[in-house]
C-alpha positions as CSV (number, residue, x, y, z in Angstrom):
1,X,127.9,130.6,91.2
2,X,129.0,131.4,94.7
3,X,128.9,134.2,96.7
4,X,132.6,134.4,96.6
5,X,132.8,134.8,92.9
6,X,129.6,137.8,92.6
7,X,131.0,140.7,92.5
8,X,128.9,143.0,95.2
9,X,130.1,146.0,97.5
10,X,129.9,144.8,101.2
11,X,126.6,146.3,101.9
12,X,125.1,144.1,98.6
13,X,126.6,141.0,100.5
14,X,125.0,142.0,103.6
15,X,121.8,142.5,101.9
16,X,122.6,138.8,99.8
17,X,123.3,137.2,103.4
18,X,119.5,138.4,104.3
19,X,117.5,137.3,101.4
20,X,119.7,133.5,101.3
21,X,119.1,133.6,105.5
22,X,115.4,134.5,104.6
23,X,115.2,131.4,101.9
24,X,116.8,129.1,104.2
25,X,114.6,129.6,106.9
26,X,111.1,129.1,104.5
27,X,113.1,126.0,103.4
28,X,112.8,124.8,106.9
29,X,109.5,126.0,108.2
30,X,108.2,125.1,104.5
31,X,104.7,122.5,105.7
32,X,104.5,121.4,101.9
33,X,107.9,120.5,101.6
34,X,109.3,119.5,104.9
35,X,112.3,117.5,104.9
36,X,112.9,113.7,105.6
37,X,113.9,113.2,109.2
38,X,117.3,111.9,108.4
39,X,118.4,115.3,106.6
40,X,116.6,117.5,109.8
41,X,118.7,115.2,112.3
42,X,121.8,115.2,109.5
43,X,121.2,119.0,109.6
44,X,121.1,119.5,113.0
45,X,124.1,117.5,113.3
46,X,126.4,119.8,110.7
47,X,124.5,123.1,112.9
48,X,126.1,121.5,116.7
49,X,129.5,120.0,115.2
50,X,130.3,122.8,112.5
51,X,133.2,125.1,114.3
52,X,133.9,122.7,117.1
53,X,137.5,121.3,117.5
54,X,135.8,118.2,119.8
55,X,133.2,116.9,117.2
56,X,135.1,117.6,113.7
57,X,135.5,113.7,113.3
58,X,131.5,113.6,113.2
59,X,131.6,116.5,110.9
60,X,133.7,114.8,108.3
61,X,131.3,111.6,108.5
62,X,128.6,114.2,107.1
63,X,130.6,116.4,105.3
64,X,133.5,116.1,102.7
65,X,135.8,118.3,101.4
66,X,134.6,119.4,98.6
67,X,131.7,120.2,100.6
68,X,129.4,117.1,99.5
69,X,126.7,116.0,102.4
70,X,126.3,112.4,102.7
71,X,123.0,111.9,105.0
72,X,123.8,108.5,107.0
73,X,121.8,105.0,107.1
74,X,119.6,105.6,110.1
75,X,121.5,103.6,112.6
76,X,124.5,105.5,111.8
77,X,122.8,108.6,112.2
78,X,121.3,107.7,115.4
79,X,124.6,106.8,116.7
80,X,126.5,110.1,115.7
81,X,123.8,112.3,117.2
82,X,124.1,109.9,120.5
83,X,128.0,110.9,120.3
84,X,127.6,114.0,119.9
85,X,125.0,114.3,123.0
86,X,127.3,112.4,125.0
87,X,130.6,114.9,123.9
88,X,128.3,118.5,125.0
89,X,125.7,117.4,127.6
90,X,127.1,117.4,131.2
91,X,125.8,117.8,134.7
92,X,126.6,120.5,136.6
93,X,126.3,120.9,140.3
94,X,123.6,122.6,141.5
95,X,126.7,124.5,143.3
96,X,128.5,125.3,140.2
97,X,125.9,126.5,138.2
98,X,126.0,130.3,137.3
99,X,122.8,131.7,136.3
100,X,124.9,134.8,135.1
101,X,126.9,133.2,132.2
102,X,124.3,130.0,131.4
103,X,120.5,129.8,131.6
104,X,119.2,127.8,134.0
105,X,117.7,125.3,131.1
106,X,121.3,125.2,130.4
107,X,122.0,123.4,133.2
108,X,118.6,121.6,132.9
109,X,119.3,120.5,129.8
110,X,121.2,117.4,130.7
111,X,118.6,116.6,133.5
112,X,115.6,116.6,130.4
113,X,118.2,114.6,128.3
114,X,119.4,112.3,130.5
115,X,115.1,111.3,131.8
116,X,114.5,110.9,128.1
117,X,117.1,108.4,127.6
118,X,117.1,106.4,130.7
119,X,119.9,107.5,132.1
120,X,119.0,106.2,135.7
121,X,118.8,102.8,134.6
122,X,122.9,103.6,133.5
123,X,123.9,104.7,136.9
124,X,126.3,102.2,138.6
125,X,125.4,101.3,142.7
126,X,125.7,104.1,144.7
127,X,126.3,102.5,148.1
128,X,129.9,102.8,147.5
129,X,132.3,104.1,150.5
130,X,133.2,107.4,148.3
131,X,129.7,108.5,148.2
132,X,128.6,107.4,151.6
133,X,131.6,109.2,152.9
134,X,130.1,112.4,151.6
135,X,126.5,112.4,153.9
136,X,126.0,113.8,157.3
137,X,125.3,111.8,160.2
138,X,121.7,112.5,160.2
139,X,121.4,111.3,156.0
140,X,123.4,107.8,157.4
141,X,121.0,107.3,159.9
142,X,117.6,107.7,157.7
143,X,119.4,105.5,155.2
144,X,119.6,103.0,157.4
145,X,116.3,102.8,158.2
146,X,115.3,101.4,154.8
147,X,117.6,98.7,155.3
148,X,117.4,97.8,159.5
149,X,114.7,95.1,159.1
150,X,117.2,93.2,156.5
151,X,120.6,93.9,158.3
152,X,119.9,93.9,161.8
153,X,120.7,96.9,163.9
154,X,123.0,100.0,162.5
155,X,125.8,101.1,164.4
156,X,125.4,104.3,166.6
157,X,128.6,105.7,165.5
158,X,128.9,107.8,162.3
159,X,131.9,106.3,160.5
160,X,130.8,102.3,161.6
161,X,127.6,103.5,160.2
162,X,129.1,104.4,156.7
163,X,131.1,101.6,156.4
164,X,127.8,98.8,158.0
165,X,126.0,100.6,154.4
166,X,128.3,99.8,151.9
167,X,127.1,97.3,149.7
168,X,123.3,97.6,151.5
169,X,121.5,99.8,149.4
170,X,121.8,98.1,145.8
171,X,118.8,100.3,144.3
172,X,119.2,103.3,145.9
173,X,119.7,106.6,143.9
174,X,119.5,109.9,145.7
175,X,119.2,112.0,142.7
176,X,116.8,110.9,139.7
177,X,117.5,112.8,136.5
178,X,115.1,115.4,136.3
179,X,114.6,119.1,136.1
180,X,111.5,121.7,136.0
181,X,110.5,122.8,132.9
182,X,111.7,126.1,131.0
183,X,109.1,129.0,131.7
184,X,108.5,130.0,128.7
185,X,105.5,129.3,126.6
186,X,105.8,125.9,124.2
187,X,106.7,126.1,121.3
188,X,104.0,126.7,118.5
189,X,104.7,126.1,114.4
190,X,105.6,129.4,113.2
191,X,102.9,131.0,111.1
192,X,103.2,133.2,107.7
193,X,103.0,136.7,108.2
C-alpha cells in the first residue's frame, strides 16, 4: 500500500515521512546488510539525476515508469556515473568563485575529481597563441628560460616573445588539478546511539 492511498491527517504523514526517512537511513548505514556496490553507485545515481532537467535521460536508464529500478551491468554503470560527473563538475575561476553562495569545496570539488581521474593527462598543449596571449611580460620571459638552451635566444620584445613560444613548450601545464582539502574532520562510520 502506498502512502498516497493511507488515509492520515497531514501531521500523521509528517510523522510517516520520519519513521520511512528513519528506516531508510538504517537500511543504508545497516554493517550486516550493506548493499552491493552496483545498487550504492545505481542509488547515488537516481539521488544526483532525480529532479534535474539535464540528466533525466540517465534517470530513465535506471528508472521506468512504472517506477521499476533496473541496476546496470557494471560497465554501463561506470559509464553513466562518468556522464553524469562530466554534465555537474566544472571549474571555476578562482575569480569567479563566491564563497557567499557555494562552499569553497564546491569549487574544489572539480579540482579533487578531476586529480582522481587524471584529468591532466586529458589536457590538450597549452603553448597555443590564445593562452600565451594572456601572460605578462615577466611570465613570457621565465618561460622561456625552460626552453633557451633548445631554441636559441628569445626575443627581447613582448609580443615576438609570445609568438617565438608557440609550439615550444609541448609539456607544459601551468595549473595541475588540485585543491586543499575540506577542514573538516574525515569522515567516520556512523555509530548506533
Amino acid at each position: 500500500m502506498t502512502e498516497a492511498l493511507i488515509k492520515l491527517t497531514r501531521r500523521g504523514h509528517d510523522v510517516l515521512a520520519k519513521i520511512r526517512t528513519r528506516a531508510l537511513h538504517d537500511a543504508l548505514r545497516d554493517q550486516e546488510k550493506q548493499p552491493a556496490m552496483d545498487a550504492v553507485l545505481t542509488a547515488l545515481l537516481i539521488r544526483i539525476t532525480a529532479g534535474c532537467a539535464l540528466k533525466t535521460d540517465v534517470l530513465a536508464r535506471l528508472v521506468d515508469r512504472e517506477g521499476d529500478i533496473t541496476i546496470p551491468p557494471a560497465g554501463q554503470l561506470v559509464r553513466l556515473a562518468c556522464e553524469v560527473l562530466a554534465r555537474d563538475v566544472h571549474i571555476t575561476p578562482e575569480h569567479r568563485q563566491n564563497t557567499v553562495t557555494y562552499s569553497q569545496d564546491h569549487y574544489a570539488r572539480a579540482e579533487w575529481i578531476g586529480a582522481l581521474m587524471d584529468a591532466d593527462y586529458s589536457m590538450p598543449r597549452l603553448d597555443t597563441a590564445e593562452i600565451l596571449g594572456e601572460m605578462s611580460g615577466d611570465q613570457l620571459r621565465a618561460l622561456s628560460a625552460l626552453v633557451a638552451t633548445r631554441h636559441g635566444k628569445p626575443p627581447a620584445k613582448v609580443g615576438e616573445l609570445r609568438e617565438w613560444l608557440v609550439g615550444k613548450l609541448p609539456d607544459w601545464q601551468p595549473v595541475p588539478f588540485h585543491a586543499p582539502g575540506p577542514v573538516r574532520t574525515p569522515f567516520r562510520v556512523m555509530e548506533e546511539a
